[in-house]
Each structure stands twice: as structure tokens, then as C-alpha cells.
KEKE-3310 file (N, C-alpha, C; in steps of 0.2 Angstrom, whole numbers, plus 5000, padded with zeros to 4 digits):
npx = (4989:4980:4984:4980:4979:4993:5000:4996:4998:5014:5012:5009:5018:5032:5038:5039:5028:5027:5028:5016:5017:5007:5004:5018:5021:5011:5010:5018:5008:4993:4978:4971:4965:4974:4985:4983:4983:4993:5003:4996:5001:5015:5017:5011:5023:5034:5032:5033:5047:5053:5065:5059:5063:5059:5044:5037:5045:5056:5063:5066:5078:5078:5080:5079:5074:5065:5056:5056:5041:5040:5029:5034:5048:5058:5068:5074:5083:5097:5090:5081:5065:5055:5037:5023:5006:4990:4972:4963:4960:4951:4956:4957:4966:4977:4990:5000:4997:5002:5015:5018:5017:5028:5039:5041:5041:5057:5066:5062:5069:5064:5056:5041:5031:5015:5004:4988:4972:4959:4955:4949:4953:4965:4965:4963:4972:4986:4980:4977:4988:4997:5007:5020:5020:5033:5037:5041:5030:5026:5011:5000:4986:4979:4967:4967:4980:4980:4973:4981:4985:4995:5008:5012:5027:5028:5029:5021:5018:5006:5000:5010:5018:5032:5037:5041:5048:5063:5069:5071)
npy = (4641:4633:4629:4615:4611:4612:4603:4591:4589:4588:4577:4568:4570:4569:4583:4600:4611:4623:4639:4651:4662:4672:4671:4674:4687:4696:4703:4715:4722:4731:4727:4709:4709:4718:4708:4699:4702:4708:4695:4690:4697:4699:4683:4686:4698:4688:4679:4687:4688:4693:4694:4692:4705:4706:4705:4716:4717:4725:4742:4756:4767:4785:4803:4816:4808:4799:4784:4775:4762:4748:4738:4729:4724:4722:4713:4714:4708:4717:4730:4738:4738:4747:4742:4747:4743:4745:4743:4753:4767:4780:4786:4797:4813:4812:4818:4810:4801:4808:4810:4795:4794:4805:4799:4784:4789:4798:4783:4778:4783:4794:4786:4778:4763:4757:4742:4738:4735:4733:4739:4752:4757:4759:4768:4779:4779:4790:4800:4813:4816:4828:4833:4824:4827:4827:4816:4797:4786:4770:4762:4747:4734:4721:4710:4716:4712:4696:4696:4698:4708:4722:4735:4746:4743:4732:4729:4723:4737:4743:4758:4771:4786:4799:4811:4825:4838:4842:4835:4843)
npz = (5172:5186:5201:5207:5194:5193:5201:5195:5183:5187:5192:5181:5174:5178:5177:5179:5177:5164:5159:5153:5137:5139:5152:5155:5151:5156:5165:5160:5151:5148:5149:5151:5136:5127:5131:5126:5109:5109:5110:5096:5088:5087:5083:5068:5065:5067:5059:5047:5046:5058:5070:5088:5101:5114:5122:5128:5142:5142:5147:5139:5144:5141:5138:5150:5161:5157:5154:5141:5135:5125:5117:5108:5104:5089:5079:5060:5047:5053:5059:5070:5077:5088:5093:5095:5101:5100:5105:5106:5100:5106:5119:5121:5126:5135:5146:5148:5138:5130:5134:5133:5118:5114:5119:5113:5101:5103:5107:5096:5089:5082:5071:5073:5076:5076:5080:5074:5080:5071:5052:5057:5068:5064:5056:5063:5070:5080:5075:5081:5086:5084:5088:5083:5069:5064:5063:5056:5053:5053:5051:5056:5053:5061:5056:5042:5038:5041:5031:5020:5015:5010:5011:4996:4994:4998:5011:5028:5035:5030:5031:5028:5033:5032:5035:5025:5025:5031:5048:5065)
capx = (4987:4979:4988:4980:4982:5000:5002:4992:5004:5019:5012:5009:5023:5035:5040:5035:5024:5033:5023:5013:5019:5003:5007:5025:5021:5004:5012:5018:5002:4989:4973:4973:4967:4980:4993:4982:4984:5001:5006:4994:5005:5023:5015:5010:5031:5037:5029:5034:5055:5057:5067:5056:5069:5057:5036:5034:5048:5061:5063:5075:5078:5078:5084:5077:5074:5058:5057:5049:5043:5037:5025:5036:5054:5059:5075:5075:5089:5101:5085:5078:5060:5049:5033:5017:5000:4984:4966:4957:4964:4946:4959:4959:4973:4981:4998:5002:4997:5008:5023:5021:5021:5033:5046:5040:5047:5063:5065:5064:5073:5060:5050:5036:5027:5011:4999:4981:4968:4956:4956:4946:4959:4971:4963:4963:4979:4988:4979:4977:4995:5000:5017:5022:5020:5040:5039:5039:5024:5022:5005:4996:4980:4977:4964:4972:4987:4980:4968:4986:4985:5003:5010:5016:5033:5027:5027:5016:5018:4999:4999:5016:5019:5035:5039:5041:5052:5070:5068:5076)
capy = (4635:4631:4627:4611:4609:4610:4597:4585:4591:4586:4569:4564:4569:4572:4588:4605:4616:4629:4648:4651:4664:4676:4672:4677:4695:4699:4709:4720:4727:4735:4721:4701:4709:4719:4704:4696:4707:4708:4691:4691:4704:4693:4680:4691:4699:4682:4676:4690:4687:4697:4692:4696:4703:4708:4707:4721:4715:4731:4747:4760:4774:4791:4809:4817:4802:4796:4777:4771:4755:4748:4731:4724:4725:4715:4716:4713:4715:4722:4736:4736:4741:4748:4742:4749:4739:4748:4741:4760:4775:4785:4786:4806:4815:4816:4820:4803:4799:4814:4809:4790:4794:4806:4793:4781:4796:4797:4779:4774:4787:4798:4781:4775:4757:4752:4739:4739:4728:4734:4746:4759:4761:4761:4776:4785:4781:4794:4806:4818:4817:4833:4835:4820:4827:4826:4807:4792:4780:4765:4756:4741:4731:4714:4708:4718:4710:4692:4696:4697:4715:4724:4741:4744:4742:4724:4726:4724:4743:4746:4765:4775:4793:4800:4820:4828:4843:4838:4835:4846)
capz = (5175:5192:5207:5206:5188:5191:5204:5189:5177:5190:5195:5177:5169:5182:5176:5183:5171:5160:5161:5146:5135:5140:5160:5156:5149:5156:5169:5157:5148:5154:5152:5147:5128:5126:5129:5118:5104:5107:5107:5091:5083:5087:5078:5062:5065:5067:5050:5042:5047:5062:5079:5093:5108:5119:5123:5134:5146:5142:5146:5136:5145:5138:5140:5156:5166:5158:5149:5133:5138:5119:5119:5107:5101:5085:5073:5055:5042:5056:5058:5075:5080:5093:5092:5101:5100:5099:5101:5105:5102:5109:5125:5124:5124:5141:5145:5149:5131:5124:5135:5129:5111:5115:5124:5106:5094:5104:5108:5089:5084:5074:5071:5077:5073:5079:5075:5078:5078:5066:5050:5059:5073:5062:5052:5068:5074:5080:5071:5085:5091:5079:5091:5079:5063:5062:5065:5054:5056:5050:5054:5053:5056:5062:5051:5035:5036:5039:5024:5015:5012:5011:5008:4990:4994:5000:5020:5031:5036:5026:5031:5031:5034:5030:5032:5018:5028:5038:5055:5067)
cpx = (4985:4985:4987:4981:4990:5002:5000:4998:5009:5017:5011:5015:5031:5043:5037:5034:5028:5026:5023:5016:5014:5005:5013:5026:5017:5007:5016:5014:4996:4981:4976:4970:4972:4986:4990:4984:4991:5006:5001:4999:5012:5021:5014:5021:5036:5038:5034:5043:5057:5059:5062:5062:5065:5049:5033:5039:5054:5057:5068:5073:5081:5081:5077:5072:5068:5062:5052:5050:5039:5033:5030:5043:5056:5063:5072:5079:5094:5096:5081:5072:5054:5042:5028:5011:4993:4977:4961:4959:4959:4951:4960:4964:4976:4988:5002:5003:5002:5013:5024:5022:5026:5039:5046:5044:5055:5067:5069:5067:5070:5056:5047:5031:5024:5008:4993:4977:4962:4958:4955:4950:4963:4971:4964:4968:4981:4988:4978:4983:4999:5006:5020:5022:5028:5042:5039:5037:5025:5017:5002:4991:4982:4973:4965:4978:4986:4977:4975:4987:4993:5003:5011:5022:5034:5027:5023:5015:5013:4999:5007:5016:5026:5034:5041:5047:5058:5067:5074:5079)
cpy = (4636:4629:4617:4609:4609:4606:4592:4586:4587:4579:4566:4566:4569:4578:4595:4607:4620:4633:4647:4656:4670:4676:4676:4686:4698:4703:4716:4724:4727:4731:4716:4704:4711:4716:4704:4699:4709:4701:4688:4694:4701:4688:4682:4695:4692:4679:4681:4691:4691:4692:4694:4697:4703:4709:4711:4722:4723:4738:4752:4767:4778:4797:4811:4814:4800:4786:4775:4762:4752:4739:4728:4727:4720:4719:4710:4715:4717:4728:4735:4742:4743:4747:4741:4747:4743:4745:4747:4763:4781:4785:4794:4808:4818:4817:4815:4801:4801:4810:4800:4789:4797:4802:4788:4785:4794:4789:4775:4778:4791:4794:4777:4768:4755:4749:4738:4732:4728:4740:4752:4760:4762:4768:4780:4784:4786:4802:4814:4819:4824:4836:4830:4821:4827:4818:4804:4788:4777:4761:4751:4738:4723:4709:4710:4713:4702:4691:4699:4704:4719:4732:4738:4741:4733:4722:4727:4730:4744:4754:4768:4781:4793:4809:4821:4835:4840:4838:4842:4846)
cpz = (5183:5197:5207:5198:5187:5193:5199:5186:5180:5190:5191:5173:5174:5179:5179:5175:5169:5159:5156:5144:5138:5147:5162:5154:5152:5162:5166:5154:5152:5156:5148:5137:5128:5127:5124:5112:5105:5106:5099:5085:5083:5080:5072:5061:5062:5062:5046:5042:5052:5068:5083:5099:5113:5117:5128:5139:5148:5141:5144:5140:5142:5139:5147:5160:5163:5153:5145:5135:5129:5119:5113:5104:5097:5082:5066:5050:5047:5060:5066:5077:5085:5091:5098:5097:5103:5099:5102:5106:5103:5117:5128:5124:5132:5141:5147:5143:5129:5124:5131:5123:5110:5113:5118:5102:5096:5106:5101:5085:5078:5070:5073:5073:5078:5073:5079:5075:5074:5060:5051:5064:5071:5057:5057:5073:5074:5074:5074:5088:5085:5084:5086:5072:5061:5061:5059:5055:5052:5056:5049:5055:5057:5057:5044:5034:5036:5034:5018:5012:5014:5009:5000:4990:4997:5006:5021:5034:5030:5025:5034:5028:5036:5030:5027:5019:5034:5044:5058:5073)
residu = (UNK:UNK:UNK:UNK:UNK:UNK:UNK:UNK:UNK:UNK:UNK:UNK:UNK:UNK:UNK:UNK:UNK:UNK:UNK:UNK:UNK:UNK:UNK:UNK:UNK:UNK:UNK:UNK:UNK:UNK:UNK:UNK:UNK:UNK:UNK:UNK:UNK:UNK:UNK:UNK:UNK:UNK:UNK:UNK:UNK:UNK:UNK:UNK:UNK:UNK:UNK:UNK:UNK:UNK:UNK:UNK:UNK:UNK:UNK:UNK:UNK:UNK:UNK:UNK:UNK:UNK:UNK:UNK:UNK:UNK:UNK:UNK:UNK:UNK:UNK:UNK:UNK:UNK:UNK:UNK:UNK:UNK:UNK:UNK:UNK:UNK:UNK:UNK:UNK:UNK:UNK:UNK:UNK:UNK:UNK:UNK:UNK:UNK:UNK:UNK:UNK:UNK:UNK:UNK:UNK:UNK:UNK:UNK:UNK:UNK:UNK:UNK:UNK:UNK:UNK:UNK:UNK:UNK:UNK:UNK:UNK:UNK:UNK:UNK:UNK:UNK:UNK:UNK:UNK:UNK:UNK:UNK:UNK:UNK:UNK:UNK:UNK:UNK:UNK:UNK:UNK:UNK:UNK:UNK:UNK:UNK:UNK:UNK:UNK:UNK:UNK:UNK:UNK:UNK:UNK:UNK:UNK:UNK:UNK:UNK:UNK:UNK:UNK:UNK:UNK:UNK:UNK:UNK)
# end
């Protein structure tokens, strides 16, 4: 809201304005899509029964000083998950990337949840990050999952990867 849009607001309600939900996170991600697309993705959580704790807001730190900052943090069940929100994964592979799927791995504890905003970024999720081949992913899309589409097992986790070898 404007400056003057919020004096109006005050002198016809005489209430102050209350921060929009994108105003209140958008200094956490990196452009205005990517709030959008994450508070997109709450929404899509929130239906499906999760708590949200956190839209970007929290950082957990980690072993040698770094921090997993994750665009969403939601519990269901007791079960609490890190979620990282995706709209292009053509980003290359720097070592910025590494380290924040990295800091994702150890964070969630060996699992990783994004969600993307088409099928075709979500085919190419993390398919270049082969340090993660130890991980558990679950992914999902935006338009899949409003077109009702589920895993088998019934969640909205459409694409999960699962090792097949113990971790170590």
C-alpha cells in the first residue's frame, strides 16, 4: 500500500493498515515471483493440512557456521519440513547452488522438499546436483497438484526419490 493509500485507510477506518502477507516476507526471497510462488505453495500446504511456521523468515543454522535458510517451513503429523520453492532450475551449478542444497540436505535431515512451478522444472529438479544422490526428495508442481494430481501413496509429493543404499 502507498503512503497515501494508508493515510485513506486510516481516516476512513481509523485503523492503521495491517502489512500484506507478500510485504511481510518479500524481503526474504530473492524477486516479487518467487514470493509469489511461495506464498502460492502455503496455500497448496495449508489445504493439504500442514502448519506453516515459517515463509522465509527462519534461519537454522548448521555445522561449520553456514545456515539453511528454506522459503518454507511447515509440520504435519508431528513431522516437520523444509521447503525450497523453485520457478528455474537453468541457474548452473555454482557453488553457491551446491552449498544451498547442501545446507537443504543437512537441514532436513537427508530430506529435501521442493515445489516447482511447472512440470518441466520439476523434471529437472535437482537433477544435476548428483552430491544428493544420498538424499530424499520429494517434489512437486504447482499446476499438477491444482489439476489434483497425487503421488500413489496419496500426497502431493508427485515425484519421490528414495536411496535404495544406507546413508553414511
Amino acid at each position: 500500500m502507498t503512503t497515501l493509500g494508508a493515510i485513506a485507510y486510516l481516516f476512513l477506518t481509523r485503523e492503521l493498515p495491517l502489512e500484506s502477507n507478500f510485504d511481510a516476507i518479500r524481503p526474504f526471497h530473492s524477486t516479487d515471483a518467487h514470493t509469489f510462488l511461495v506464498l502460492k505453495t502455503v496455500k497448496i500446504l495449508e489445504a493439504e493440512g500442514y502448519e506453516i511456521i515459517s515463509k522465509g523468515e527462519i534461519n537454522i543454522p548448521l555445522q561449520d557456521n553456514h545456515l539453511s535458510s528454506p522459503d518454507i517451513l511447515a509440520q504435519k503429523n508431528g513431522q516437520e519440513i523444509k521447503v525450497e520453492v523453485e520457478r528455474d532450475v537453468n541457474k548452473g551449478n555454482s557453488p553457491s547452488r551446491e552449498q544451498k542444497w547442501q545446507n537443504a540436505y543437512e537441514a532436513g535431515g537427508g530430506k529435501i522438499y521442493v515445489f516447482c512451478e511447472t512440470p518441466e522444472i520439476q523434471k529437472n529438479a535437482l537433477a544435476a546436483e548428483s552430491r544428493l544422490q544420498r538424499a530424499s526428495i520429494f517434489i512437486a508442481n504447482i499446476e499438477d497438484v491444482e489439476a489434483g494430481q497425487r503421488h500413489r501413496d496419496g500426497s502431493i509429493w508427485i515425484s519421490q526419490k528414495v536411496p535404495t543404499s544406507p546413508t553414511l
